[in-house]
C-alpha positions as CSV (number, residue, x, y, z in Angstrom):
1,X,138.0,-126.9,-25.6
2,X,134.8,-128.5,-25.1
3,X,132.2,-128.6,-27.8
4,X,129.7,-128.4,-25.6
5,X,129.2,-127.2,-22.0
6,X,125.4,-129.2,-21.1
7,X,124.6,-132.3,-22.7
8,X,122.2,-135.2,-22.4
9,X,122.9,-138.9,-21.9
10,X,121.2,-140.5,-25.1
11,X,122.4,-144.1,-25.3
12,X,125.6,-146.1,-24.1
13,X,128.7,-144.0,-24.6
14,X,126.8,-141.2,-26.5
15,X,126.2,-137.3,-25.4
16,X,124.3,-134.9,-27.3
17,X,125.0,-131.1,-26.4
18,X,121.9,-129.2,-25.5
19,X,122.8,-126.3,-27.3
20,X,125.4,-127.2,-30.2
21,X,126.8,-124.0,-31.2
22,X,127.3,-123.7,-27.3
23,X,131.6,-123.7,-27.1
24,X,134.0,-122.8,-24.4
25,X,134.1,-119.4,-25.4
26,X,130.4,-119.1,-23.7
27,X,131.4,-119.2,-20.5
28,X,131.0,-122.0,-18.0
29,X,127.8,-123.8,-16.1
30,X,128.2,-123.6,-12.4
31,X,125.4,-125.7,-11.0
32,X,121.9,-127.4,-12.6
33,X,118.7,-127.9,-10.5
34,X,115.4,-129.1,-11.5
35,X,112.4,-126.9,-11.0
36,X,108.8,-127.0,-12.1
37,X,110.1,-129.5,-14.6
38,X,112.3,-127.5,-16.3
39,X,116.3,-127.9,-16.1
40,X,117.8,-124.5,-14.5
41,X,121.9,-124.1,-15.4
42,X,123.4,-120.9,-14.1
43,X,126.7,-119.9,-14.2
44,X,129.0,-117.3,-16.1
45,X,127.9,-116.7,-19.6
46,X,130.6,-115.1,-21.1
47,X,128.7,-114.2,-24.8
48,X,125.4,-113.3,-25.2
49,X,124.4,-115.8,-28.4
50,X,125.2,-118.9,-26.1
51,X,122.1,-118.2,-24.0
52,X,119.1,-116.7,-24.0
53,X,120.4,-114.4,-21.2
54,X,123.2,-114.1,-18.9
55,X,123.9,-116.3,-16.1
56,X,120.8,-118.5,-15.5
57,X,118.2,-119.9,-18.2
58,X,115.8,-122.8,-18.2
59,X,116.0,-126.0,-20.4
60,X,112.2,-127.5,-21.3
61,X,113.3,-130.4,-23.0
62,X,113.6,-128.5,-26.5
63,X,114.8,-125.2,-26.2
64,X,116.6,-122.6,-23.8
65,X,114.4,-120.1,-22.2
66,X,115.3,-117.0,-19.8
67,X,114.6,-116.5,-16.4
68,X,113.8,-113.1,-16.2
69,X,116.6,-111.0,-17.8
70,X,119.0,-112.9,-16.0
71,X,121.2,-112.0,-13.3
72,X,124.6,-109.3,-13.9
73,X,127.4,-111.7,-12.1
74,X,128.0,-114.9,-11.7
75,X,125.0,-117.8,-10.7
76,X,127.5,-120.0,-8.2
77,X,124.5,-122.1,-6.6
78,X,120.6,-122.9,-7.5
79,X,118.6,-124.8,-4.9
80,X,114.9,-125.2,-4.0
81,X,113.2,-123.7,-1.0
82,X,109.6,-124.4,-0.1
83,X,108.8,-124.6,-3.9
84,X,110.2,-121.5,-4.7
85,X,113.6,-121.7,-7.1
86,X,116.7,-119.9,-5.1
87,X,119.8,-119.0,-6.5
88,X,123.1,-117.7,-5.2
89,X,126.6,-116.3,-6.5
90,X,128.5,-112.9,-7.2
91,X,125.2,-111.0,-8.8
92,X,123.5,-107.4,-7.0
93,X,120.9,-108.0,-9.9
94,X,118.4,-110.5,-10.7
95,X,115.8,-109.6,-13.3
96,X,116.5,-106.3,-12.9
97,X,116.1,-106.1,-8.9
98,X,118.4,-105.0,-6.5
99,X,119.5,-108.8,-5.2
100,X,122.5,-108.8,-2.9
101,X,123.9,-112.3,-3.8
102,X,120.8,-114.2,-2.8
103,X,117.9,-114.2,-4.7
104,X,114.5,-116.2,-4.9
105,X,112.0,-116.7,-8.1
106,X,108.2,-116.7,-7.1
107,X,106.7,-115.0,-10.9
108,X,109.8,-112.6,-10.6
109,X,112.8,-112.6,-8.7
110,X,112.5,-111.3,-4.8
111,X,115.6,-110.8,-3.5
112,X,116.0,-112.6,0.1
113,X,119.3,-110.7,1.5
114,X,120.8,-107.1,0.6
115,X,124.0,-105.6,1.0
116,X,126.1,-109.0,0.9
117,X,130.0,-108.4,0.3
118,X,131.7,-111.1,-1.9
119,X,129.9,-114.2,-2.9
120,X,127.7,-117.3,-2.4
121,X,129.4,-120.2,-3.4
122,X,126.4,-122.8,-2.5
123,X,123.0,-123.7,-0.9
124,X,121.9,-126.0,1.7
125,X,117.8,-126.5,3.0
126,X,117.5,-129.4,5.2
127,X,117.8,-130.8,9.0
128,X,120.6,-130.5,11.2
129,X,122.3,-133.5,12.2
C-alpha cells in the first residue's frame, strides 16, 4: 500500500505526506486543483478520520479543512469556472444540496445540473479549436 495518498515535493528525491496517518485504507484522491490559494483534492474517502469530510477538502499549507460537509459519492473532476470552484463525479449531494453530478462553490455549493444519470468523469472551460 501507500503510506501516503498526497504529498509534497520537499528537496531532491524527498516527499513528505500531507496527512501522515493518511494510508490506503482512506480511499483514493481523484483529481487536485488550486483555488483561492488553497489546494482542493476530491476523490473517494473511504474512512472518515483520513479527512475532514468525505470526498473533497482543502489543503492551506498546514492543515486539512472541509468544503462544506462534503459531497455523498465520488469527486471524479474539480476545475475552475469564472472564479468560482466546480466539481464533478458520482455525488446527488454537495454540502447537503440536492447536486446532480455537477456542482459549483460560490460561499456554498449551488448545484449547476439536476437529475444527471451516472457520472462526471472530468471538466473542460476553454476555447474551441
Amino acid at each position: 500500500g501507500y503510506d501516503a495518498l498526497v504529498e509534497k515535493y520537499t528537496s531532491p528525491g524527498n516527499w513528505t505526506p500531507l496527512n501522515p496517518a493518511w494510508n490506503d485504507a482512506c480511499g483514493l484522491v481523484v483529481d487536485l486543483h488550486i483555488h483561492d490559494g488553497a489546494l482542493i483534492a476530491g476523490g473517494a474517502v473511504a474512512s472518515p478520520g483520513c479527512m475532514p469530510h468525505p470526498q473533497v477538502n482543502a489543503w492551506d499549507g498546514s492543515s486539512w479543512s472541509p468544503l462544506g460537509t462534503g459531497m455523498n459519492d465520488v469527486v471524479n473532476a474539480l476545475a475552475e469556472f469564472d472564479g468560482k470552484l466546480i466539481a464533478a463525479g458520482r455525488f446527488t449531494i454537495a454540502d447537503g444540496n440536492s447536486a446532480g453530478l455537477i456542482a459549483q462553490w460560490t460561499d456554498a455549493p449551488v448545484s449547476v445540473q439536476q437529475k444527471t444519470l451516472g457520472s462526471v468523469k472530468s471538466l473542460y472551460f476553454g476555447k474551441q479549436p
